[in-house]
Each structure stands twice: as C-alpha cells, then as structure tokens.
MIKOL-744401 format. One line per 8 residues: number of its first residue (from 1); their letters; for each residue x, y, z of C-alpha. Coordinates in Angstrom, 1 decimal. Example, Ala and Ser with C-alpha at 12.3 -4.5 7.8 and 13.67 -1.06 7.14 Angstrom:
% residues 2
1> as> 12.3 -4.5 7.8; 13.7 -1.1 7.1
***
This chain:
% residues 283
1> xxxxxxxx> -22.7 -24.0 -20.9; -22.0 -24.7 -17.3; -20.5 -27.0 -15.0; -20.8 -27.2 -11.4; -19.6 -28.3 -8.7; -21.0 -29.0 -5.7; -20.4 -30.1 -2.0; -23.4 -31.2 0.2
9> xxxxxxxx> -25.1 -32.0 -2.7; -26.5 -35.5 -1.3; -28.1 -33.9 2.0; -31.9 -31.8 1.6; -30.7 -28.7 0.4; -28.2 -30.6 -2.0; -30.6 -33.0 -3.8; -33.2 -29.8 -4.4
17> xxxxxxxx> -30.0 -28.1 -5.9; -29.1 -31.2 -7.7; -32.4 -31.4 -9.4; -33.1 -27.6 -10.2; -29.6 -27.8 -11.6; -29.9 -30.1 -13.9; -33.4 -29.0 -15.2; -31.5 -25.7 -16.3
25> xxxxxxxx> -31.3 -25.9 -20.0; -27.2 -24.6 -20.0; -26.0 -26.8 -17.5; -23.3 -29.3 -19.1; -22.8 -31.3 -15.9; -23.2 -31.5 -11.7; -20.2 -32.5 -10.1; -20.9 -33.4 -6.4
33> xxxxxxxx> -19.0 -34.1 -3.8; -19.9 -36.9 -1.7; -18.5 -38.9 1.3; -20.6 -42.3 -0.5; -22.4 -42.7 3.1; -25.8 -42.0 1.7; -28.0 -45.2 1.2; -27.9 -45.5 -3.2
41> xxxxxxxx> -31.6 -45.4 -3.3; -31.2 -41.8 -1.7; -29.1 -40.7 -4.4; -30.1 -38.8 -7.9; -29.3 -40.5 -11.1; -29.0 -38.5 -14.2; -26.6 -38.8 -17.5; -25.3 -35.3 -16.5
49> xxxxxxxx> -24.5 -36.0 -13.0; -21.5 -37.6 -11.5; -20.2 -38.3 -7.6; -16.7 -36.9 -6.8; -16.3 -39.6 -3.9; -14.0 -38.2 -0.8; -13.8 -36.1 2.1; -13.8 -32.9 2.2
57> xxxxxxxx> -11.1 -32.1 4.2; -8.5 -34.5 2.6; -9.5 -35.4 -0.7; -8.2 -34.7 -3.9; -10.6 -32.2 -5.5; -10.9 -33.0 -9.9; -8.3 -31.4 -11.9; -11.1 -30.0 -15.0
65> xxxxxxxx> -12.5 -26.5 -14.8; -16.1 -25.6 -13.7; -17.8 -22.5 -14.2; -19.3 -22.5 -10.7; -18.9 -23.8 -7.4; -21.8 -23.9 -5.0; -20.3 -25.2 -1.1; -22.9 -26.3 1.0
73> xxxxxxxx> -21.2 -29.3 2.5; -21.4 -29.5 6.3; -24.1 -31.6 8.7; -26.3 -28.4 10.1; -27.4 -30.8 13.5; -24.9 -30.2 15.5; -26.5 -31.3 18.6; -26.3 -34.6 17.6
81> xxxxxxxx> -22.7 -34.9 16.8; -20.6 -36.2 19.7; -17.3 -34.6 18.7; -18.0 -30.8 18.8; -14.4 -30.3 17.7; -14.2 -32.4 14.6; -17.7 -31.0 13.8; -16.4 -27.6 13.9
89> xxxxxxxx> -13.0 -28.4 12.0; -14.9 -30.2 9.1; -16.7 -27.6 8.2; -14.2 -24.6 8.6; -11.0 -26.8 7.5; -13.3 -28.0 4.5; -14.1 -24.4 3.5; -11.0 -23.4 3.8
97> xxxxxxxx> -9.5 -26.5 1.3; -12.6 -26.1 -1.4; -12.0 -22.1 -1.6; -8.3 -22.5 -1.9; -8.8 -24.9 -4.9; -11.5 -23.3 -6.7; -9.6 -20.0 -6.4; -8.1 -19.0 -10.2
105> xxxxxxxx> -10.3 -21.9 -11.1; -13.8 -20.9 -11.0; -15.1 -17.9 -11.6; -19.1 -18.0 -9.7; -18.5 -19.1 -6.5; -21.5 -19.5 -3.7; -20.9 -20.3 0.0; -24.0 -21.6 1.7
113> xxxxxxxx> -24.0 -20.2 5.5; -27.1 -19.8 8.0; -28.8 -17.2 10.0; -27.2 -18.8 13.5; -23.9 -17.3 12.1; -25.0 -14.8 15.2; -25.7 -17.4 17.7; -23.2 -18.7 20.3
121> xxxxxxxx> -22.9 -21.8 19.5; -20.6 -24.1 17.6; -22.1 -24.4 14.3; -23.3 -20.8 14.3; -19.7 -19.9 15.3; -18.0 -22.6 12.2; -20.2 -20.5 9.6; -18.8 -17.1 10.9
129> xxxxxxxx> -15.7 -18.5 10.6; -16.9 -19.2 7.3; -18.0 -16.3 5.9; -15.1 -14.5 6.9; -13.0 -17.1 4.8; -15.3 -16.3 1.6; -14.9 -13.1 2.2; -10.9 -13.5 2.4
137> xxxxxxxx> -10.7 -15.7 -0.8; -12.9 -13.2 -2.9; -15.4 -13.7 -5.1; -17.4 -15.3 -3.0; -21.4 -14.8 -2.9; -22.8 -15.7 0.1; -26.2 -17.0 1.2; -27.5 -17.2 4.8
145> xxxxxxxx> -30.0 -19.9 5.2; -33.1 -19.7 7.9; -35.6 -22.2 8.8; -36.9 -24.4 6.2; -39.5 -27.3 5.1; -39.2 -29.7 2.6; -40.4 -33.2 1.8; -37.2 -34.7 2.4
153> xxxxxxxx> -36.4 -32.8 5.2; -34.7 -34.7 8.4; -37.7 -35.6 11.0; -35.2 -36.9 13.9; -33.4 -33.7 14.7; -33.6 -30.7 16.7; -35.8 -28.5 14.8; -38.8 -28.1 15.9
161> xxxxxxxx> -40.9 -27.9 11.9; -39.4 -31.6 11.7; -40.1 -32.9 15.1; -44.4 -31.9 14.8; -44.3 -33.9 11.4; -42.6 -36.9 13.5; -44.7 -36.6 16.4; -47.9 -36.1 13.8
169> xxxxxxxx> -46.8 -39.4 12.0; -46.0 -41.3 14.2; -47.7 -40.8 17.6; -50.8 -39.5 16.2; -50.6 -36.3 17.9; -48.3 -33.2 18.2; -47.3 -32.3 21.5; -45.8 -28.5 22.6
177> xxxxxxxx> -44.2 -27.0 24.9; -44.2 -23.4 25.3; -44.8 -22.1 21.9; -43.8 -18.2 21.8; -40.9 -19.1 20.1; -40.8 -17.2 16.4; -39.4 -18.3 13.0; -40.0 -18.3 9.4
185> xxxxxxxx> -40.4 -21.2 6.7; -39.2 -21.5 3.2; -39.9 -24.3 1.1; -36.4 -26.2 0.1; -37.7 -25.5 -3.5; -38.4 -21.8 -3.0; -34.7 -21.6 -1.3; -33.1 -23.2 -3.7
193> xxxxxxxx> -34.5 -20.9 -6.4; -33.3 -17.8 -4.7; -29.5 -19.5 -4.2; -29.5 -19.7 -7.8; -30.5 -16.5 -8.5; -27.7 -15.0 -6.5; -25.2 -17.2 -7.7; -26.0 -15.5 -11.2
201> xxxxxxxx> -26.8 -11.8 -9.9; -25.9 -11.6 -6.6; -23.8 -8.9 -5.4; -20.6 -10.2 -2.8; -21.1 -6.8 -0.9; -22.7 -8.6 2.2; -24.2 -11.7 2.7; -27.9 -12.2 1.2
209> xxxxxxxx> -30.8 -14.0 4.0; -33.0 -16.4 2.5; -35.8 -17.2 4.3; -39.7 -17.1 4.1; -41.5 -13.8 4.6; -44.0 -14.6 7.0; -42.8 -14.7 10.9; -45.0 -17.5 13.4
217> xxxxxxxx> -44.5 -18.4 16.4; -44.2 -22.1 17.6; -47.6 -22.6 18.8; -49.0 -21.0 15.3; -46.5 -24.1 13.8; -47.6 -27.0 15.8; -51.5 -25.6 14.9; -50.9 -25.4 11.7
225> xxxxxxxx> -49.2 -28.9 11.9; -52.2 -30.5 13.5; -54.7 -29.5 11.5; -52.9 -30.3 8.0; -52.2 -33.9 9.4; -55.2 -34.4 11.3; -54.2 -34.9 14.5; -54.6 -33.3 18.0
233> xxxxxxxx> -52.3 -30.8 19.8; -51.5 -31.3 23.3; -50.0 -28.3 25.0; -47.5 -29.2 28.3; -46.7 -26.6 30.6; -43.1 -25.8 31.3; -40.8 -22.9 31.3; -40.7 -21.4 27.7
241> xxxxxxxx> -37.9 -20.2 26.4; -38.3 -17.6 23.8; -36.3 -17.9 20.8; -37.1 -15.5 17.9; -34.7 -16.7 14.8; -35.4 -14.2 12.5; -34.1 -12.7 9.5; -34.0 -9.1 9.2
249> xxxxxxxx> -35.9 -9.0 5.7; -34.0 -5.8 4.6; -31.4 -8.1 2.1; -33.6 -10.1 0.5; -34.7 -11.4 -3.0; -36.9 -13.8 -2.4; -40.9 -13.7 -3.6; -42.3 -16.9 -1.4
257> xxxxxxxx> -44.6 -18.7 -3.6; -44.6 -21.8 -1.4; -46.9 -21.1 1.7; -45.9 -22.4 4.9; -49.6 -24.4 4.7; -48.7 -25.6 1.4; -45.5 -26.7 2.3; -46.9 -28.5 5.1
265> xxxxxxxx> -49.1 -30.3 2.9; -46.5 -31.6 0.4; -44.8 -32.6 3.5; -47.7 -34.7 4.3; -48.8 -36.4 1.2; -45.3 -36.7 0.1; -45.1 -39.3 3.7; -48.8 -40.4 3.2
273> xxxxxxxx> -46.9 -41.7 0.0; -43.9 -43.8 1.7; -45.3 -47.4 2.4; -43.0 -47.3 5.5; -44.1 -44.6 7.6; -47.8 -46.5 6.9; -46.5 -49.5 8.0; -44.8 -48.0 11.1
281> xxx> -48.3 -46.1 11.7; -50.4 -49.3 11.3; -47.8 -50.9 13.8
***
C-alpha cells in the first residue's frame, strides 16, 4: 500500500493528482500540504485524504513515513507576484526544506519542474535552481511540465490557452495579437497520468518533458478557441513577438489521448456548467 505526500496538491495540477491518486486501488492515504488559503468548496474531500496545514518554508513537516513524495508546490504566475524575491525564495528555499526531510524517509520521490527551466526569467531560473537540488539530494525523478489545459485551469493569468477561454466567456469574442507564437497542450488529466507513471518507472538519469505532441501556433489556438466556443476572432495588428516554447519530444512517455480540440471542449462545457460565469455572461 502507499502513502503520499504531497505539496501543491490544492492548485490545478494538485487537485488532478489528488483525484487520480486516490482512484488508485493501493493507495492507503494523500497527505497534502496546504497553506489553508484555498476557498473550502475548492478543496477535495475524501476518507483517505487529509491537509497537512503550513508553509512550506517554515512548517513542521509530519513525523510518519510515506512511500512517496510528489513536490509540486510553488505559484507557476510569476508575473503576477509583486515580490519577485520572496517568489523565488519560496519555491527554491521550500525545495530545499521538503528534500532535506523526505531524505532517508521516503523512498519514490518526484519533483515537478517546467520547460521555462531554460528561460531567463525568475521562475524559469527558481526551477533550475531546483532541479539541481533534486539532483543533489538523490533519488529524485523529475518531471518538466509544458503548456497545459484543463477545466480548472486559472483564466486570469498570463497564458495565453486561459486568457482566449476568458476573453470567449466573457466578452464574447477572442481577440489576438500576433499569433506565430508556437506551443503544445496537454490535458491536466493526460499530464497527470504520465507524472505517475514516472514516479513508478521513471529513470532519474535526466529530467522527463511532459507535454502534448502536437506543436500550434497561437493563431491556430485562438481559431480553435473560437470555433469550439462560438465566438468571433478579431485579429489586432502589432509587433509579434515569436515565442516557440517547445519540448524537444526526444524524452518522452507520453501517448496524448486528450486532443487539444477535446480539451477545449471539456473546457467549455465544464464553464457552460458553472451558474456564475452564465450569470456574469447574461450581465
């Protein structure tokens, strides 16, 4: 049987872990880790389930043994955090305290990082910083993370998947700029099914890249966007600056069966759903 525990298990990635992980038929208990600054009514309840309240980078972590630790704890829009030092000392410092516990204690160990571990800026350079304390504990798989849709993803930060659903819910209408940009998308359910199977196979060689397999460029997103919500796409000239976040597909596990259509679908039926964002449309 196993027990986990988890940090950043309250934020989209973490509630998709949450539930695959307690669907697994030898899973004892979820431990997560949880600052308690989540509304309740966003929060999973389940007999096997229990919140470790605290912060990450001071709290006491629970004295029983797990069999794995999944770290995933950190708040991946860093544009919108005012204090770019604190945001970058959270999530290194609180690496650096979860490792040093769970070392001699647990014996799986996954560290979630992302594909901007490249990029120069300060959340791509906290999850280098990262992965170079994974690799320094030991023992440590890790997983890079690309772009990704879900229905529970955030719709009010700087990515652009979640700003064309805002724009198509609540303006009516999808507006772009540019659009040569490329990415790819993975459902959150897809992702969370290839984390778990490198937690249990993975090698710790080198970092695994979990993405979708199909590359599209911005303007093939907001189409697609439009025409699965129904609403027109207004293209504004402007400078376009080409960013092509890709992964480099030669590490990877993952068999897609979540289309980035399909995803976009869920997306909108699971909103179409929500009284509230009808209320707000209606208004």
């Amino acid at each position: 049987m196993r027990r986990y525990f988890l940090s950043g298990g309250t934020g989209f990635v973490g509630r998709e872990l949450c539930r695959q992980l307690l669907a697994k038929p030898d899973t004892e208990s979820v431990t997560c880790l949880t600052r308690g600054q989540r509304p309740t009514s966003s929060l999973i309840s389940h007999p096997n389930l229990r919140y470790w309240l605290g912060d990450i980078t001071q709290c006491k972590f629970p004295d029983e043994s797990f069999t794995d630790l999944i770290h995933g704890a950190n708040e991946a829009n860093d544009l919108m955090q005012p204090d770019q030092y604190r945001y970058y000392y959270t999530i290194v410092e609180g690496t650096r305290r979860i490792l040093s516990w769970a070392e001699g204690r647990i014996t799986r160990k996954l560290v979630l990082s992302s594909g901007a571990v490249d990029r120069d800026t300060v959340y791509g350079q906290a999850k280098r910083q990262c992965e170079l304390l994974a690799n320094e504990y030991g023992g440590c798989k890790i997983a890079r993370i690309f772009s990704l849709l879900g229905e529970e993803m955030p719709l009010n930060g700087q990515f652009a998947s979640g700003k064309f659903v805002h724009m198509a819910l609540n303006d009516g209408k999808v507006k772009l700029w540019g659009g040569a940009s490329q990415r790819t998308y993975l459902h959150v359910e897809d992702c969370v099914k290839e984390l778990l199977a490198i937690l249990d196979d993975g090698g710790t060689s080198y970092p695994y890249e979990v993405a979708g397999n199909v590359p599209m460029t911005m303007l093939e997103l907001a189409q697609m966007v439009s025409v699965v919500f129904d609403v027109p796409l207004e293209r504004i000239d402007g400078a376009d600056r080409v960013d092509v976040y890709l992964p480099s597909l030669g590490r990877t596990n993952l068999f897609q069966t979540i289309s980035t259509r399909a995803a976009l679908e869920r997306i909108r039926d699971y909103h179409l759903r929500n009284t509230d964002v009808l209320a707000r449309k209606s208004a």
